[in-house]
SEVEX-402581 format. One line per 8 residues: their letters; for each residue x, y, z of N, C-alpha, C. Coordinates in nm, 2 decimals, padded with zeros to 4 digits. Example, Ala and Ser with C-alpha at 12.3 -4.5 7.8 and 13.67 -1.06 7.14 Angstrom:
<sites>
AS) 01.32,-00.57,00.78,01.23,-00.45,00.78,01.32,-00.33,00.78 | 01.28,-00.22,00.71,01.37,-00.11,00.71,01.29,00.00,00.79 .
</sites>
This chain:
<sites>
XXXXXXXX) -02.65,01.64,-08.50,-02.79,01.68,-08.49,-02.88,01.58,-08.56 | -02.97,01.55,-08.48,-03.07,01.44,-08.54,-03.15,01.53,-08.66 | -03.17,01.46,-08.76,-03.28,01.53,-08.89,-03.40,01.42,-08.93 | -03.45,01.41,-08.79,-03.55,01.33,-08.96,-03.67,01.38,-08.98 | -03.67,01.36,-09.05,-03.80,01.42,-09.17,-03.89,01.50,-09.12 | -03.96,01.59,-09.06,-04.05,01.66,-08.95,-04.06,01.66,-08.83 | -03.98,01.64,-08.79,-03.89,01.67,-08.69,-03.90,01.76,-08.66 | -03.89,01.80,-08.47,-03.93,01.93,-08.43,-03.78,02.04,-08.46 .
XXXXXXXX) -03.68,01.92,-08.45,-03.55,02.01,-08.50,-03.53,02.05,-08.63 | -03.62,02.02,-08.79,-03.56,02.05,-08.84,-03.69,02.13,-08.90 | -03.82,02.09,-08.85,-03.94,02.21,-08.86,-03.87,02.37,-08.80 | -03.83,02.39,-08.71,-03.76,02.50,-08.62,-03.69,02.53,-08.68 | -03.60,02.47,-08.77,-03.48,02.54,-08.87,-03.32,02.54,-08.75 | -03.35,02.51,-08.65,-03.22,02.43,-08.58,-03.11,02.38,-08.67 | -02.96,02.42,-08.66,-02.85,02.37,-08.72,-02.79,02.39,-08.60 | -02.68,02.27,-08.67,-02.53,02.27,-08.60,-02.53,02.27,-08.40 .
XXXXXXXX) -02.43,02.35,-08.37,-02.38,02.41,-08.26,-02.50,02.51,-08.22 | -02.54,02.53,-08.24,-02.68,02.64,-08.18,-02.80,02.56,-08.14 | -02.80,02.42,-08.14,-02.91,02.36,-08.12,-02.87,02.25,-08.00 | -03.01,02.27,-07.88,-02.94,02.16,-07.80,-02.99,02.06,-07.79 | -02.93,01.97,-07.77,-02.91,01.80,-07.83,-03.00,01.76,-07.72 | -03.02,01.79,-07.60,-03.10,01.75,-07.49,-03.23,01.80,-07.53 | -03.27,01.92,-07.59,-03.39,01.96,-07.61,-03.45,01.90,-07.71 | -03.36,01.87,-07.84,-03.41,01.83,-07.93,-03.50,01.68,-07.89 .
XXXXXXXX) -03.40,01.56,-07.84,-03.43,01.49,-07.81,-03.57,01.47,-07.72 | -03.60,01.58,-07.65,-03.72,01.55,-07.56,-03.84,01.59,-07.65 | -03.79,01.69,-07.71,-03.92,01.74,-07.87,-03.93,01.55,-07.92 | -03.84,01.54,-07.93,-03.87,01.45,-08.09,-03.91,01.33,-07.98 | -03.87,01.28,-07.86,-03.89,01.21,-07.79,-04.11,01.21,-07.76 | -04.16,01.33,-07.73,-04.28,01.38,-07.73,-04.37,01.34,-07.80 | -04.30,01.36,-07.92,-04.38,01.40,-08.04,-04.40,01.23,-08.08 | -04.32,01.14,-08.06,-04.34,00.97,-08.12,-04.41,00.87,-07.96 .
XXXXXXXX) -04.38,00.95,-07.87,-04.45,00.90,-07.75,-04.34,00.79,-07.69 | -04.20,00.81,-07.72,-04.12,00.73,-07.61,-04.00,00.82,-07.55 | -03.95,00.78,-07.45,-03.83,00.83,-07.37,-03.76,00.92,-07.42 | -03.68,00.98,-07.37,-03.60,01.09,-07.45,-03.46,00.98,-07.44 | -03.45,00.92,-07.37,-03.37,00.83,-07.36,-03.31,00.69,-07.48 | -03.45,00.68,-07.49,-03.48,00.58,-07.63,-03.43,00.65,-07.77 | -03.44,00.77,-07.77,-03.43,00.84,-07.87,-03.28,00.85,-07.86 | -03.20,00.91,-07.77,-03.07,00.89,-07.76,-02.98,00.77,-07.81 .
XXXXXXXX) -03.06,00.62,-07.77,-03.02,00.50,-07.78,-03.01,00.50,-07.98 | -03.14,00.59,-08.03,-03.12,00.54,-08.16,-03.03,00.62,-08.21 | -03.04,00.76,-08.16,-02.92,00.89,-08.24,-02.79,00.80,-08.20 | -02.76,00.75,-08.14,-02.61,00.68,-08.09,-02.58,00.58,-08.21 | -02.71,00.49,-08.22,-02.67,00.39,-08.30,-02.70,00.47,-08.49 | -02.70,00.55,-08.48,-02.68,00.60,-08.64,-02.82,00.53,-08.70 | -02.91,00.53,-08.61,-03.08,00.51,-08.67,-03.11,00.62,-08.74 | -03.20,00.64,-08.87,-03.23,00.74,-08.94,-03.38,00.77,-08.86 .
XXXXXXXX) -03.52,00.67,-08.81,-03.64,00.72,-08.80,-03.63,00.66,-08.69 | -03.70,00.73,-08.55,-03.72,00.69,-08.45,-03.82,00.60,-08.43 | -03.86,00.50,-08.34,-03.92,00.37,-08.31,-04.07,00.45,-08.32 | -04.14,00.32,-08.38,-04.26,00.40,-08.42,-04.37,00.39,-08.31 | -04.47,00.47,-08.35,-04.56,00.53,-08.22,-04.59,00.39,-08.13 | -04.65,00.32,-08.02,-04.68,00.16,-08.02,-04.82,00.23,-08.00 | -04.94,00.13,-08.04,-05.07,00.15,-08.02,-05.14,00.01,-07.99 | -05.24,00.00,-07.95,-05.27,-00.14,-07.90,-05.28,-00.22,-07.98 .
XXXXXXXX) -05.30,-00.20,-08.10,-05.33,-00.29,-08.22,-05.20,-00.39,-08.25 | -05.12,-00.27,-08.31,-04.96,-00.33,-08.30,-04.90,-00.37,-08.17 | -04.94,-00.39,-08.07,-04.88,-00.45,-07.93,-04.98,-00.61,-07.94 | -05.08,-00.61,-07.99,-05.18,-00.74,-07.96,-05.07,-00.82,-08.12 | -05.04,-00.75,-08.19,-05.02,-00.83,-08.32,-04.88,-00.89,-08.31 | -04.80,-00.78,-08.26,-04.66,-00.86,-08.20,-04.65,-00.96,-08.13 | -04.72,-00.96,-07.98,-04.73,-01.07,-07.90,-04.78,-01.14,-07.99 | -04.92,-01.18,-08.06,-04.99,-01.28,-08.15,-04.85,-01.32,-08.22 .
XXXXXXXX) -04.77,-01.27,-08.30,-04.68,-01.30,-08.36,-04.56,-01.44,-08.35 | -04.54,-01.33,-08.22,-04.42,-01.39,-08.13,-04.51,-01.51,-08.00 | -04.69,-01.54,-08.01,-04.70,-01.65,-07.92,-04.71,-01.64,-07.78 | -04.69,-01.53,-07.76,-04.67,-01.38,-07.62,-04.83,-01.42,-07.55 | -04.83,-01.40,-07.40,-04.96,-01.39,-07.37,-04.93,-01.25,-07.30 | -05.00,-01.12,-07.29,-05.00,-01.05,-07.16,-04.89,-01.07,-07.05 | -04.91,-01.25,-07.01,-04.80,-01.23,-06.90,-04.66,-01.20,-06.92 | -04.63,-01.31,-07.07,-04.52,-01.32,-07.09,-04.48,-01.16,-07.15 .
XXXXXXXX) -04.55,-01.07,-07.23,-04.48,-00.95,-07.23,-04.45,-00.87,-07.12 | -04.53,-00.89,-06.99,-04.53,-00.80,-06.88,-04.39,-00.87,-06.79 | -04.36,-01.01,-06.82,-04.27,-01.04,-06.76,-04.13,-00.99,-06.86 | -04.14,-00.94,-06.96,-04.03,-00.94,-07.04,-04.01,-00.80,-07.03 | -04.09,-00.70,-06.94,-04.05,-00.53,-06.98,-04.04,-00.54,-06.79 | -04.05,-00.66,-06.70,-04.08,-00.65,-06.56,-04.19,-00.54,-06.51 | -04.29,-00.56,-06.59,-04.40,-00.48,-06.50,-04.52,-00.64,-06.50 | -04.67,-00.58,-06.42,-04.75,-00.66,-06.41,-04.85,-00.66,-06.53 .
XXXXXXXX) -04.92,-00.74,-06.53,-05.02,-00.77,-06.61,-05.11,-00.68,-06.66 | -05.15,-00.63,-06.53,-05.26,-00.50,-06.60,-05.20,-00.41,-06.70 | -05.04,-00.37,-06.64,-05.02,-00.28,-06.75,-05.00,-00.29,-06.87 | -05.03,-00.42,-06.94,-05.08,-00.48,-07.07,-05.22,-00.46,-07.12 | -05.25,-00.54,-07.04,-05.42,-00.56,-07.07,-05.44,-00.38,-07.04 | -05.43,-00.31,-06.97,-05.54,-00.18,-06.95,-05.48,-00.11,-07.08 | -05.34,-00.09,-07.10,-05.27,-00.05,-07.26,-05.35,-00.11,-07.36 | -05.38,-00.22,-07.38,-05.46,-00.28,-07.51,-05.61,-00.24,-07.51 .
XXXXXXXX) -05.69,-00.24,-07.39,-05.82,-00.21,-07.37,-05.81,-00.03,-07.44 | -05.69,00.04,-07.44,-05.71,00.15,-07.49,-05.65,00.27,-07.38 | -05.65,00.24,-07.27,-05.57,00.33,-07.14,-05.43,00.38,-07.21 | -05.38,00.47,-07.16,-05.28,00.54,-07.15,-05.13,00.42,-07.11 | -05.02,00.47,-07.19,-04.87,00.38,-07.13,-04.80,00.52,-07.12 | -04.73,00.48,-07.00,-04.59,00.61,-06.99,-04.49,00.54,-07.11 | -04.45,00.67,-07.10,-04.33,00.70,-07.23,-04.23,00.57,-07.19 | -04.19,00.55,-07.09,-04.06,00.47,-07.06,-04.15,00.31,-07.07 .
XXXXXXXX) -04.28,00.30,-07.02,-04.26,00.13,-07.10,-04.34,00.14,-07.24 | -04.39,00.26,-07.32,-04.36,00.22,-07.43,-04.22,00.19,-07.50 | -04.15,00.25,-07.44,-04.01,00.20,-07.53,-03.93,00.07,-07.49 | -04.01,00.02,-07.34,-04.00,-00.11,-07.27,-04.05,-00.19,-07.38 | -04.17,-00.19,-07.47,-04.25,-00.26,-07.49,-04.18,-00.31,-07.61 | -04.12,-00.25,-07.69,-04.06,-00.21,-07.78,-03.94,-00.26,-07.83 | -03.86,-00.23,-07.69,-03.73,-00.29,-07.72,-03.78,-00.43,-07.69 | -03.87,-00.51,-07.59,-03.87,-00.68,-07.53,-03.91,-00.69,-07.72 .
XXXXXXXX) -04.00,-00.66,-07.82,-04.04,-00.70,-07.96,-03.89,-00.72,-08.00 | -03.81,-00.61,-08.01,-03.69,-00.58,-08.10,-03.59,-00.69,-08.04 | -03.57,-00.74,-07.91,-03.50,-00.83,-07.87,-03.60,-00.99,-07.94 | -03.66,-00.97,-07.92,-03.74,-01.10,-07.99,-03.70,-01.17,-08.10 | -03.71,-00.97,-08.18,-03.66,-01.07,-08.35,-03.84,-00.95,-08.39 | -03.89,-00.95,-08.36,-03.98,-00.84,-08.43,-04.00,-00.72,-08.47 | -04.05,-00.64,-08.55,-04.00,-00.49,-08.60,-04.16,-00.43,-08.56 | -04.18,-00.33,-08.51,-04.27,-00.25,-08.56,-04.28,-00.19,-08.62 .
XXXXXXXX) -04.37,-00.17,-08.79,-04.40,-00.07,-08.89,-04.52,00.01,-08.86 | -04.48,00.13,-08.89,-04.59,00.25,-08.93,-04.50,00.33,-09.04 | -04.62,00.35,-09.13,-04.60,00.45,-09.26,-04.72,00.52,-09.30 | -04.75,00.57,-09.36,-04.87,00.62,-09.41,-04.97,00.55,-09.44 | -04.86,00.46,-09.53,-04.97,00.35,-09.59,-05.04,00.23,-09.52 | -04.98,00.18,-09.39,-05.00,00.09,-09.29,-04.96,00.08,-09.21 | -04.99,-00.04,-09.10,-04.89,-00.05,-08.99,-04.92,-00.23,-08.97 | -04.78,-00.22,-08.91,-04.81,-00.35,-08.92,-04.62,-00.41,-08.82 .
XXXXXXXX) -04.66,-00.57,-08.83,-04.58,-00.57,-08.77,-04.46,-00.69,-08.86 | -04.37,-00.74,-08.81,-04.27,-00.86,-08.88,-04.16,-00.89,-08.80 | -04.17,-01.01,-08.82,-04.08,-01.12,-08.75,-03.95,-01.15,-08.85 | -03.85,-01.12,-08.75,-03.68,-01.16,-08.80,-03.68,-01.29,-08.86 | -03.61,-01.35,-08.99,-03.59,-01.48,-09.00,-03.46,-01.50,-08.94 | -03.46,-01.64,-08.89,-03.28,-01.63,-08.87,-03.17,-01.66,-08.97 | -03.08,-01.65,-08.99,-03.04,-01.68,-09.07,-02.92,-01.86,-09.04 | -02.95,-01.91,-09.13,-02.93,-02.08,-09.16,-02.74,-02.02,-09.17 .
X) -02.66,-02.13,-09.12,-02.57,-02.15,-09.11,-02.49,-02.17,-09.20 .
</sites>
């Protein structure tokens, strides 16, 4: 059973064997704004917090980061241009390429943060041989 921290499963008081694993996932999937699928990808890999909300600020700061134009992220999740640029102007993204957007950062070498106290983004160093 996934638990983290306010969480629709563990708001609800859900335990064990009485809770289903499919439902949970699409609550908690909802509630961060990506795939229910994505969420699975992290409960599999023994991730404690699910990938954090993406908002246009943090999508312009990554690419800035990583040297990214619109095209090159839209060619990295295989969709077109607009659906960059109209996401950054402030429009709506489906659940499935925010988590597109998300993983092309996390393959990069970039992290997305959100906490209370900020948000923000950071680039992997590599590590020297």
């Amino acid at each position: 059973m996934i638990g983290w921290v306010g969480s629709p499963a563990t708001a609800t008081g859900r335990s064990g064997a009485c809770a289903s694993r499919a439902h949970t996932y699409t609550e908690i999937a909802a509630r961060y704004g990506v795939s229910r699928q994505a969420i699975h990808q992290i409960a599999s890999r023994g991730e404690k917090q699910p990938p954090p909300p993406l908002i246009p600020a943090l999508c312009r700061a990554a690419r800035g980061l990583l040297g990214w134009t619109q095209g090159d992220l839209a060619a990295a999740i295989g969709k077109r241009i607009p659906c960059i640029s109209d996401f950054e102007r402030g429009y709506g993204l489906s659940p499935r390429d925010a988590a597109a957007i998300i993983m092309a950062f996390e393959r990069a070498g970039v992290t997305l943060e959100v906490s209370d106290a900020y948000v923000g983004v950071r680039l992997a160093t590599r590590q020297s041989r």
